[in-house]
PATI-45962 format. One record per residue (C-alpha): residue number from 0; x, y, z. Coordinates in steps of 0.2 Angstrom, whole numbers. Layout:
BEGIN
GUTI   seq       X       Y       Z
GUTI   NUM       X       Y       Z
...
END
This chain:
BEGIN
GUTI   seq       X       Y       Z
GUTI     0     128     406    -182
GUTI     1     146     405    -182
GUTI     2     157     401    -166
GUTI     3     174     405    -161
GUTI     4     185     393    -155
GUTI     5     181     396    -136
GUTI     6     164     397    -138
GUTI     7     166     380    -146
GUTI     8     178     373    -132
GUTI     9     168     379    -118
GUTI    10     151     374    -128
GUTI    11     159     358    -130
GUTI    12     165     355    -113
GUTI    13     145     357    -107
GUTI    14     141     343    -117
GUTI    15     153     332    -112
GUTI    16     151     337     -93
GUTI    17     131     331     -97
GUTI    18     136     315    -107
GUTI    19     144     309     -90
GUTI    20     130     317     -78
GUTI    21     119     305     -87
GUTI    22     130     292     -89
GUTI    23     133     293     -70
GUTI    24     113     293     -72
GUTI    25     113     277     -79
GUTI    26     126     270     -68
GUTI    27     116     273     -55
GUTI    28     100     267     -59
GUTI    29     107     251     -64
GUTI    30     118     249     -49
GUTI    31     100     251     -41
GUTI    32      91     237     -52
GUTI    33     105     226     -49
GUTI    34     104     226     -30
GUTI    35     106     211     -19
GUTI    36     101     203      -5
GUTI    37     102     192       8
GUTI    38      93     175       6
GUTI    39      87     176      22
GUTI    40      77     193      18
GUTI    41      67     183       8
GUTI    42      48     183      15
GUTI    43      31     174      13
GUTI    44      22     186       3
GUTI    45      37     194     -10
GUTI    46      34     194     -28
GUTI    47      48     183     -36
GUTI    48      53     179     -55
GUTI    49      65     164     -54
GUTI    50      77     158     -67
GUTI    51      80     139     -68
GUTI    52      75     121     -73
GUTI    53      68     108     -66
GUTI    54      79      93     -59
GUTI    55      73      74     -58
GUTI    56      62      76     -44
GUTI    57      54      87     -50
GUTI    58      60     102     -40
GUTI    59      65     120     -49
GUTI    60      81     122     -46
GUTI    61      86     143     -46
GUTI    62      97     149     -55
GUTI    63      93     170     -54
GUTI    64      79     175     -43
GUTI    65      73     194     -44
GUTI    66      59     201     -33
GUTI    67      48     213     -40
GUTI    68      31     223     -36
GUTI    69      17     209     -35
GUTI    70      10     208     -53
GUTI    71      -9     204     -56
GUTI    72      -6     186     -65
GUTI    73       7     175     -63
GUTI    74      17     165     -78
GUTI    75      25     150     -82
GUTI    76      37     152     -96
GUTI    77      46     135    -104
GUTI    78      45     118    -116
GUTI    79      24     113    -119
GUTI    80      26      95    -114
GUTI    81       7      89    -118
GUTI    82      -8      96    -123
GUTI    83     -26      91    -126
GUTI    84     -30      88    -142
GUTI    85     -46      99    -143
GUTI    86     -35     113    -138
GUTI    87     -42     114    -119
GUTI    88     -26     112    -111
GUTI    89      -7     113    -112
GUTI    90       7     105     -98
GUTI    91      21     116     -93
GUTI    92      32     112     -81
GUTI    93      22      99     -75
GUTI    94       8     110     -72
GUTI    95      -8     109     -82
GUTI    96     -17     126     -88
GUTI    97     -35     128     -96
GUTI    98     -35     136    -112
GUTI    99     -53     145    -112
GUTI   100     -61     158    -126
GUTI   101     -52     174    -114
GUTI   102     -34     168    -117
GUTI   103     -27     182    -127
GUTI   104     -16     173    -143
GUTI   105       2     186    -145
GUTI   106       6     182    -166
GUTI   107       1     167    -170
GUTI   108       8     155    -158
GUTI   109      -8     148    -159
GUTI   110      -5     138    -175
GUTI   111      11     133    -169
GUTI   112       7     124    -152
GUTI   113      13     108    -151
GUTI   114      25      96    -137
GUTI   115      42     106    -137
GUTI   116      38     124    -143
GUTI   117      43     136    -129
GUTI   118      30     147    -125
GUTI   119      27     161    -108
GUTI   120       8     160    -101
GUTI   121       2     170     -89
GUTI   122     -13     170     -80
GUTI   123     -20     165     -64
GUTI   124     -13     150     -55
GUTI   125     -28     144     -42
GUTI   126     -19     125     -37
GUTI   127     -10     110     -43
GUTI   128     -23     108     -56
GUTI   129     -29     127     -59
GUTI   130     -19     138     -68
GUTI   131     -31     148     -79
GUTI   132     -22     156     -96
GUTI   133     -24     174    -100
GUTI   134     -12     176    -112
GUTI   135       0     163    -123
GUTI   136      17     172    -131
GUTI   137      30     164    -143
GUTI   138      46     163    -135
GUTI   139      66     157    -139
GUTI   140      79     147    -131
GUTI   141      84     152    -113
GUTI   142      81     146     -97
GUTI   143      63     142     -90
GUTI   144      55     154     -80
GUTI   145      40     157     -66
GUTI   146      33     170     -56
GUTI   147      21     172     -42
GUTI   148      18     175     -24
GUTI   149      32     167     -13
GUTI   150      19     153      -3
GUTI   151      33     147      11
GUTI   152      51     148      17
GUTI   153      62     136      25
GUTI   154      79     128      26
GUTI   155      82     111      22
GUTI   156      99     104      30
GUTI   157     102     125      29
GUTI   158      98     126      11
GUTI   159      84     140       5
GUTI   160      68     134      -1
GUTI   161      54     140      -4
GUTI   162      35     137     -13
GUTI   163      30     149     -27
GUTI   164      12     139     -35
GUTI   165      13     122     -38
GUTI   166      32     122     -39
GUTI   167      49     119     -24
GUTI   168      62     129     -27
GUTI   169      78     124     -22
GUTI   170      90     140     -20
GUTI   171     107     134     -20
GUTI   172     120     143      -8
GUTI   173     129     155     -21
GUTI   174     113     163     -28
GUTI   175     107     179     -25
GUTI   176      93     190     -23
GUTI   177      91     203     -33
GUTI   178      79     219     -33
GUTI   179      76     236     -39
GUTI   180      75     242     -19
GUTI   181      79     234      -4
GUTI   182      68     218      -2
GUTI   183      60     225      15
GUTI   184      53     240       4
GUTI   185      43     230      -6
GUTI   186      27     227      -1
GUTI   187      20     209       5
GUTI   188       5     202      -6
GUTI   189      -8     193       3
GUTI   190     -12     175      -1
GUTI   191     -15     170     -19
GUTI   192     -32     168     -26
GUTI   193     -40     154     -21
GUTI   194     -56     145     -25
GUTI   195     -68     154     -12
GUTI   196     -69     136      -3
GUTI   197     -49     138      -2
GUTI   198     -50     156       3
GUTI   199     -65     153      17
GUTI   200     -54     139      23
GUTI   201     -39     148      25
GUTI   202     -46     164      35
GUTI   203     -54     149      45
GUTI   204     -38     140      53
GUTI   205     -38     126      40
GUTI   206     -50     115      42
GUTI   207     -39      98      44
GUTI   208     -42      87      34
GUTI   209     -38      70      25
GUTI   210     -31      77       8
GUTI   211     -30      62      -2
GUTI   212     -48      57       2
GUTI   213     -54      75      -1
GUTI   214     -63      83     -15
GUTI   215     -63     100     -17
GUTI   216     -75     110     -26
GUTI   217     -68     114     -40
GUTI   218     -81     114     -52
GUTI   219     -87     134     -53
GUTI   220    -106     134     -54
GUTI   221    -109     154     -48
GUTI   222     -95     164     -38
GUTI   223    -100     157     -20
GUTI   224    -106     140     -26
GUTI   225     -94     125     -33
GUTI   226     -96     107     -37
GUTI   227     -84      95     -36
GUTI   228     -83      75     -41
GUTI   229     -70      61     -40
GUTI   230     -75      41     -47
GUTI   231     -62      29     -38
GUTI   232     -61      10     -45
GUTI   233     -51      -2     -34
GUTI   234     -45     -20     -38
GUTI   235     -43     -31     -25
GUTI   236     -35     -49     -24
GUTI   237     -35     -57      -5
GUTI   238     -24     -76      -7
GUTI   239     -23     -89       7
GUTI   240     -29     -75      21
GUTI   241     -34     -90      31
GUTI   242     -15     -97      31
GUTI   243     -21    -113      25
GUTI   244     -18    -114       7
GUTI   245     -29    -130       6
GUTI   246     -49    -120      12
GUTI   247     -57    -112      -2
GUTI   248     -56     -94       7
GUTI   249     -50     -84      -7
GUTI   250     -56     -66     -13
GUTI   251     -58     -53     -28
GUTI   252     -65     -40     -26
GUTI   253     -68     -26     -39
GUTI   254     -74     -10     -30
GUTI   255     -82       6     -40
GUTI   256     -85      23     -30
GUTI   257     -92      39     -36
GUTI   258     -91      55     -24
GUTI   259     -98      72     -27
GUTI   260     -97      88     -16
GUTI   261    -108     104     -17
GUTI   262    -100     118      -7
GUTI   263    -109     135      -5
GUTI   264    -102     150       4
GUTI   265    -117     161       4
GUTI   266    -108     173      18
GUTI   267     -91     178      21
GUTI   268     -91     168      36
GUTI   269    -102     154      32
GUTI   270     -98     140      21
GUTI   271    -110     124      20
GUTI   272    -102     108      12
GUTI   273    -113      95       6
GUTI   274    -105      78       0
GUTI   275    -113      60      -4
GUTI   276    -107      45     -13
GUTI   277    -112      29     -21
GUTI   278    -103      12     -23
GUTI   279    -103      -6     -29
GUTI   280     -94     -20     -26
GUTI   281     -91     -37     -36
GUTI   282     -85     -49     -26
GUTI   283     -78     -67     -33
GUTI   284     -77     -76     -18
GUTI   285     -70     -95     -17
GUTI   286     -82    -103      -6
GUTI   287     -99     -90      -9
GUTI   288     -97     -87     -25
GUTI   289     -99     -71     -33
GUTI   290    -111     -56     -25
GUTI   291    -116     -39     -31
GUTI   292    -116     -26     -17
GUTI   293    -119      -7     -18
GUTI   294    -124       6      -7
GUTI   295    -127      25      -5
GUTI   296    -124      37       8
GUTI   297    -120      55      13
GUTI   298    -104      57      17
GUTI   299    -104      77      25
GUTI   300    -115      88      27
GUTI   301    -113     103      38
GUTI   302    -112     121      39
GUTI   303     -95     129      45
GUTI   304     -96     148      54
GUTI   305     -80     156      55
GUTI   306     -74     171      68
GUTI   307     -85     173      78
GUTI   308     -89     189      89
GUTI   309     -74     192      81
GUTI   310     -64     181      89
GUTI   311     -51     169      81
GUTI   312     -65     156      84
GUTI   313     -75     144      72
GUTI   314     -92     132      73
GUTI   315     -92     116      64
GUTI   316    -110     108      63
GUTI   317    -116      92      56
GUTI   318    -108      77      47
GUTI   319     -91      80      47
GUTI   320     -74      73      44
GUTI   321     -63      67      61
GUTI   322     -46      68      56
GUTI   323     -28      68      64
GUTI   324     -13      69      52
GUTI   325      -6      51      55
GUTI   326     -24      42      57
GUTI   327     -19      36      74
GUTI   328     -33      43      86
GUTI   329     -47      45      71
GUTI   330     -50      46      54
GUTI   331     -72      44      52
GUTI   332     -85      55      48
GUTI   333     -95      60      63
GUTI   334    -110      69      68
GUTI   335    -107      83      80
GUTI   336    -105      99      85
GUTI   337     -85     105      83
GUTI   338     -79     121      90
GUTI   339     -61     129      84
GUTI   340     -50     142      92
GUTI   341     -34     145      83
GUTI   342     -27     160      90
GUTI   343      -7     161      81
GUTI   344      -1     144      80
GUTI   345     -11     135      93
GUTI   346     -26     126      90
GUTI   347     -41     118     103
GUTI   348     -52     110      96
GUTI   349     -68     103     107
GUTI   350     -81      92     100
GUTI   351     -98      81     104
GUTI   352    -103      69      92
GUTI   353    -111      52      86
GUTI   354    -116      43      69
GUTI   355    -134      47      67
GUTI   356    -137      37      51
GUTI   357    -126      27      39
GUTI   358    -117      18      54
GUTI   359    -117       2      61
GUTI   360    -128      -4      75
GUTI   361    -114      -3      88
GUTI   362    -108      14      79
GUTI   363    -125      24      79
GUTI   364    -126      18     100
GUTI   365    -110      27     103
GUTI   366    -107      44     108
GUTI   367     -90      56     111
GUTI   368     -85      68     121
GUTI   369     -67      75     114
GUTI   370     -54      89     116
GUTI   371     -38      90     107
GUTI   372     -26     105     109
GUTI   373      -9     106      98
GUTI   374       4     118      91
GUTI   375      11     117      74
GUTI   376      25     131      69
GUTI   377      40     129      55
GUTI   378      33     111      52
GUTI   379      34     104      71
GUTI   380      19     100      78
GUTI   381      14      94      98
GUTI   382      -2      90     101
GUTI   383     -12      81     118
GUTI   384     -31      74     115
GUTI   385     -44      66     129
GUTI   386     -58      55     123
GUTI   387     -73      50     130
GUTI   388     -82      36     124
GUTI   389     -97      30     127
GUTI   390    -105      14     120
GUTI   391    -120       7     126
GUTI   392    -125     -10     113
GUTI   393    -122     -27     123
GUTI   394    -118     -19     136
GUTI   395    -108      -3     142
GUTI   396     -90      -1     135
GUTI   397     -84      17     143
GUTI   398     -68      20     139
GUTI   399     -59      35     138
GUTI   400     -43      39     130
GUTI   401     -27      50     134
GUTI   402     -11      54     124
GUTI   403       3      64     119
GUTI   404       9      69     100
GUTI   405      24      74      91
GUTI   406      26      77      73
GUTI   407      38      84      60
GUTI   408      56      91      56
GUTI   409      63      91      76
GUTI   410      79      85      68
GUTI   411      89      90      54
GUTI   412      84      79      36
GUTI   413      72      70      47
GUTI   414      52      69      49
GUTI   415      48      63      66
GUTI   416      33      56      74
GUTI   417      28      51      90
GUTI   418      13      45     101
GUTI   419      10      40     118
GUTI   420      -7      35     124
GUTI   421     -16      27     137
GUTI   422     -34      20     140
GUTI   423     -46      19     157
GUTI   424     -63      17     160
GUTI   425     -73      -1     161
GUTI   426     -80     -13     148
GUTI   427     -96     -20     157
GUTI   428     -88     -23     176
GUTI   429     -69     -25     169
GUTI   430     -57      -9     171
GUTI   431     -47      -2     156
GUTI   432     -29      -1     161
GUTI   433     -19      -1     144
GUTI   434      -6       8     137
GUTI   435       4      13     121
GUTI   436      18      23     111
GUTI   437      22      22      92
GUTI   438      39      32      88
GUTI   439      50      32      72
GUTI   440      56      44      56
GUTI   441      60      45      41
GUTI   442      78      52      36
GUTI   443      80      58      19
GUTI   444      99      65      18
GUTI   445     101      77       5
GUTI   446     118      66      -2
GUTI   447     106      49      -5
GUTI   448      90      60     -12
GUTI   449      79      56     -18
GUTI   450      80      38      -7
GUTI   451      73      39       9
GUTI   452      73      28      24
GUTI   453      60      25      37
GUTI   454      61      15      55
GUTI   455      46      13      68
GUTI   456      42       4      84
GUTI   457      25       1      89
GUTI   458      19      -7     106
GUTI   459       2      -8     113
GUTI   460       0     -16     128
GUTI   461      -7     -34     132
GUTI   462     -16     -42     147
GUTI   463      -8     -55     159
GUTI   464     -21     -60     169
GUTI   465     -38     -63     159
GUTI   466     -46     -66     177
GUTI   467     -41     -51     189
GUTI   468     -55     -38     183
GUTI   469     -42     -28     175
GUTI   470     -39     -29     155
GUTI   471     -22     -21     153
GUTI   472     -25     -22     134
GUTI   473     -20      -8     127
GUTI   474     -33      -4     112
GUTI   475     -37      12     100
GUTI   476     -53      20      97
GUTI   477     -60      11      84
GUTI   478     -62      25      70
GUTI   479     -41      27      68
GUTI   480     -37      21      51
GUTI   481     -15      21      55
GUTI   482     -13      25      39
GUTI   483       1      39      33
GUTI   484      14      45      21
GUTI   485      34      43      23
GUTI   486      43      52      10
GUTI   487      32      47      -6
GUTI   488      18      52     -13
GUTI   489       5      38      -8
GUTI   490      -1      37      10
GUTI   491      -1      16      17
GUTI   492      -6       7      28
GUTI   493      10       9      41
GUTI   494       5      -7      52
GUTI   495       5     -18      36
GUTI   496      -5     -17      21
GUTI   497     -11     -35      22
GUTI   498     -10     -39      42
GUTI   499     -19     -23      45
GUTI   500     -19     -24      67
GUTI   501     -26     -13      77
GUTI   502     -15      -6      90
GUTI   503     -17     -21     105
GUTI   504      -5     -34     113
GUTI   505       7     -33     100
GUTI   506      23     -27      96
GUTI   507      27     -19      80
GUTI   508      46     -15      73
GUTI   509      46      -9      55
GUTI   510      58      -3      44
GUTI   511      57       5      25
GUTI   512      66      12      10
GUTI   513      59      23      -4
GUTI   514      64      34     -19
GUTI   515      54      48     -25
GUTI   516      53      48     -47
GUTI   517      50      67     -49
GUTI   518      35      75     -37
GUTI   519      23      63     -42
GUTI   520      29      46     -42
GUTI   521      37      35     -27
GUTI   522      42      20     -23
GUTI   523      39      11      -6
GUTI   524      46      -6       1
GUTI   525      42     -10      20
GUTI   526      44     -21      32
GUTI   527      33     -27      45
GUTI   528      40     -41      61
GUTI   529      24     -43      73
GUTI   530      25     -50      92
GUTI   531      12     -52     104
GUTI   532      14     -44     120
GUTI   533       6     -58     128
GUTI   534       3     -76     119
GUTI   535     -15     -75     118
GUTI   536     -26     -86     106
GUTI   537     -34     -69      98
GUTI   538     -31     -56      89
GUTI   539     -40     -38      93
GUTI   540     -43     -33      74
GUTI   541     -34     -39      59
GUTI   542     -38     -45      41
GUTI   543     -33     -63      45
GUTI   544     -46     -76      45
GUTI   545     -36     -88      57
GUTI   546     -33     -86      74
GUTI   547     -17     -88      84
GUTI   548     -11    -105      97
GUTI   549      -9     -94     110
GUTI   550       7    -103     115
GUTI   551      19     -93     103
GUTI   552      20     -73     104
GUTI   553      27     -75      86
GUTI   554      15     -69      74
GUTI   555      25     -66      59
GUTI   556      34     -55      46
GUTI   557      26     -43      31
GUTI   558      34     -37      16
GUTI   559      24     -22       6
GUTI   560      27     -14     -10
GUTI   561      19       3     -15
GUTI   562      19      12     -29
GUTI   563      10      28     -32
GUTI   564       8      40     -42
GUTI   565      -1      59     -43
GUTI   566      -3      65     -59
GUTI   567      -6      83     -61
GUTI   568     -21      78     -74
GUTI   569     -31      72     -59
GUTI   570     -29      57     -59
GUTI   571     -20      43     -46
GUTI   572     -15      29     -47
GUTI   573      -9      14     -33
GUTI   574       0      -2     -35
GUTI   575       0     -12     -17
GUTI   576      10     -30     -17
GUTI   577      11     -36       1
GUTI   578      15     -54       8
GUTI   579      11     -61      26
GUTI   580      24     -74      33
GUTI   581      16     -82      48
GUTI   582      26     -88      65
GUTI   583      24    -100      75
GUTI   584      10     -91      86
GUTI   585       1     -99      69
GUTI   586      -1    -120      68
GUTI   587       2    -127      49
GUTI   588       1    -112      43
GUTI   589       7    -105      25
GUTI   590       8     -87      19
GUTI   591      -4     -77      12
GUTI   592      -4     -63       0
GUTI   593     -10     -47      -5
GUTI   594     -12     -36     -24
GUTI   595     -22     -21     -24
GUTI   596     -24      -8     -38
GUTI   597     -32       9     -38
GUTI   598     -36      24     -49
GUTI   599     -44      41     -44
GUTI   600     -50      55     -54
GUTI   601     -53      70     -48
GUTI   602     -63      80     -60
END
């Protein structure tokens, strides 16, 4: 077919007109891919592929973040860093993924796994040491890369961060968002898979609980049945705890502990946890020699109902574990009947409870009546709590408890606490009027990060007058452990790790510094000055073997050292170094010292 030469101009002239209707097209559509957004659009619940690295501690730093529709796997996309030598496992990132028989293998980047080969894996991350593979791909240089369900968001001294699985990513002020669409037309996922334990627990209020003591069922058995397991050995070294140098009073003590937990969810709304353990301990002991001790007992063992009549409203029967998150009021595992209303933010929690078995004599003739009520919303928590307690061996001690709590990030770059408590009743014909407060924080500046820096002030009230049927003493409850993080990974003993007091006649002034070595290793040095309240020639409770003059309020100084570390393996490790100075509230006394070591496995 031939064409003139206005056929051909006018023919000619269409297609041009076309090429830039679809080059216009194409404009478009990428004008529409490469849409941005606000960071402060950014919700719990979006779909988010972030570009980046990871800095010394161990945070991702962003470098492109994109949100997308959810996508039925996550990845994790960089360097291998370690793998198992049978081929069960590889380390990304810092996380660990299982390699099972369903990983799909893309070319053969099987035969080429080893410590620095870049690959992408993608499959489903289910916590900290549960990222099941699904498929392992090749890939080049570039920048690392993960994906997943955005977990939490919050601004830290007003920079964006937020959690996508194991990871904290930092979003630095000049990044953007990008998107397809805008970010409020995607839609939000729901919380990521979870072990069905996780999953019960969550549509349940979150049970509270004492994480590093905790085993979770990680062990899949059937779908609503898991077992879990952790073995715990712990060195321990006690020198001159009896301030006298010259007494034959010192200790080693090699402790081994193995924990296991059955947790079955037989209903939606009904899980029943089941957990025992057994322990021996060598002792090499100055003065009695050396003794072999070992014992076995269950440590939970109750049945957990969750909404019921529909209601944001849970029961908690049987052996269960007593926890509040500083270890102040309690930490002991208690027979009882609990119930949980957790309507939004709040929380009331109302309990009875005892120790049927397992217990001391003085424990299993004790009974308590609790309520507790707090608030917890952006990482500031309030809470108040009444306890009453009921002893009845040698005698009747009836005291009851009272207080106030405060927790959390109420100022910028720090992470405050504060408790204010009180105690009446009677101890056989004596009247309880004590009192006491513990307040502090730790600052963590974002110009000295990763250091931190802690500072505390404890007072518990003491007793004047041993002789006018009052006891102004303050005292805690008996089952509070006062033990807690600052800004490491390892929780200690925050009254000192070797002096150890309970909360009475005494004031506490401590001060600390720490560095954090990546996310799972810190650093801890603390010190400890101790004053009584009133000079007195006792001690309520501590780990010293020597009572003081009672003509000197000086007790003394502590210095502790911690190390921990969290490896994503499973397993943890502590390292505690402490020293006791004593004052003058001590006669011809000399310091005492303090090395503890621990591992945990979690399997």
């Amino acid at each position: 077919m031939n064409l003139d030469s206005a056929e051909s101009s006018a023919l000619s002239s269409r297609l041009l007109a076309a090429l830039w209707l679809m080059l216009a097209h194409a404009c478009l559509a990428q004008g529409a891919l490469a849409q941005s957004a606000g960071q402060d659009d950014l919700r719990v619940g979006h779909w988010a592929i972030v570009k980046g690295a990871l800095d010394d501690e161990g945070r991702f730093v962003a470098e492109a973040i994109e949100i997308a529709a959810a996508a039925p796997e996550e990845f994790v996309q960089g360097a291998v860093e370690a793998f198992a030598s049978n081929g069960s496992w590889i380390e990304i990132l810092g996380q660990r993924i299982s390699l099972t028989r369903r990983v799909r293998w893309r070319g053969d980047v099987r035969d080429s796994l080893k410590p620095g080969a870049r690959v992408k894996v993608e499959g489903h991350y289910r916590g900290l040491q549960k990222f099941s593979a699904r498929s392992v791909a090749a890939r080049g240089g570039g920048r690392d890369r993960i994906a997943g369900r955005v977990d939490a968001v919050r601004r830290e001294g007003g920079q964006l961060e937020f959690d996508l699985m194991r990871f904290l990513v930092l979003v630095p002020g000049d990044i953007a968002i990008t998107s397809a669409r805008a970010l409020g037309d995607y839609e939000l996922t729901s919380a990521r898979a979870l072990s069905r334990e996780e999953a019960f627990q969550s549509a349940s209020g979150r049970i509270l609980r004492d994480d590093e003591d905790y085993i979770p069922g990680s062990i899949r058995i059937t779908n609503n049945l898991q077992f879990g397991l952790r073995a715990e050995y712990r060195n321990t070294t006690e020198l001159d705890f009896d301030l006298r140098g010259n007494t034959a009073e010192d200790r080693i003590d090699d402790f081994f502990n193995l924990r296991g937990v059955l947790v079955w969810t037989p209903l939606d709304r009904l899980l029943l946890r089941f957990a025992g353990s057994a322990n021996m301990t060598l002792r090499q002991d100055e003065e009695d020699g050396y003794e072999r001790t070992g014992r076995q007992k269950i440590t939970e063992a109750y049945g957990y109902w969750s909404a019921l009549f529909g209601l944001p409203l849970d029961l908690q029967v049987g052996r269960q574990d007593f926890y509040d998150k500083r270890e102040w009021i309690w930490d002991h595992n208690l027979d009882g009947v609990r119930l949980h209303y957790h309507p939004g933010d709040w929380r009331l929690e109302l309990s009875a409870s005892t120790t049927l078995s397992d217990g001391s004599p003085r424990e299993e003739e004790t009974t308590r009546l609790i309520a507790h009520i707090s608030h917890e919303r952006e990482n500031r928590y309030l809470g108040a709590y009444f306890v009453d307690q009921r002893t009845r061996f040698e005698g009747r001690d009836y005291p009851f408890f009272f207080g106030l709590q405060a927790a959390g990030e109420w100022l910028t770059d720090n992470n405050v606490w504060g408790e204010l408590a009180a105690v009446r009743g009677y101890e056989d014909d004596t009247d309880l009027v004590g009192w006491g407060l513990d307040f502090g924080t730790t600052w963590s500046p974002q110009r000295a990060r990763p250091w931190y820096f802690s500072a505390g002030y404890a007072f518990g009230s003491g007793d004047d007058n041993p002789t006018d049927g009052a006891d102004h003493a303050f005292r805690q409850s008996g089952i509070q452990d006062n033990n807690d993080k600052a800004g490491g990974v390892t929780a200690y003993r925050y009254y000192g790790e070797l002096f150890e007091p309970e909360l009475s006649n005494l004031h506490i002034q401590s001060l600390g510094i720490g560095r954090r070595f990546g996310r799972q290793l810190s650093l801890d040095l603390v010190y400890h000055r101790y004053t009584q309240d009133e000079a007195q020639d006792a001690l309520r409770d501590t780990s010293l073997d020597l009572r003081p003059n009672g003509n000197s309020r000086d007790i003394g100084h502590e210095l502790d050292f911690i190390l921990g570390h969290r490896g994503s393996n499973g397993l943890d490790t502590e390292v505690v170094l402490a020293a006791f100075d004593p004052g003058a509230a001590f006669d011809d006394a000399r310091r005492a010292y303090l090395l503890k070591f621990q591992l945990r496995y979690r399997f």
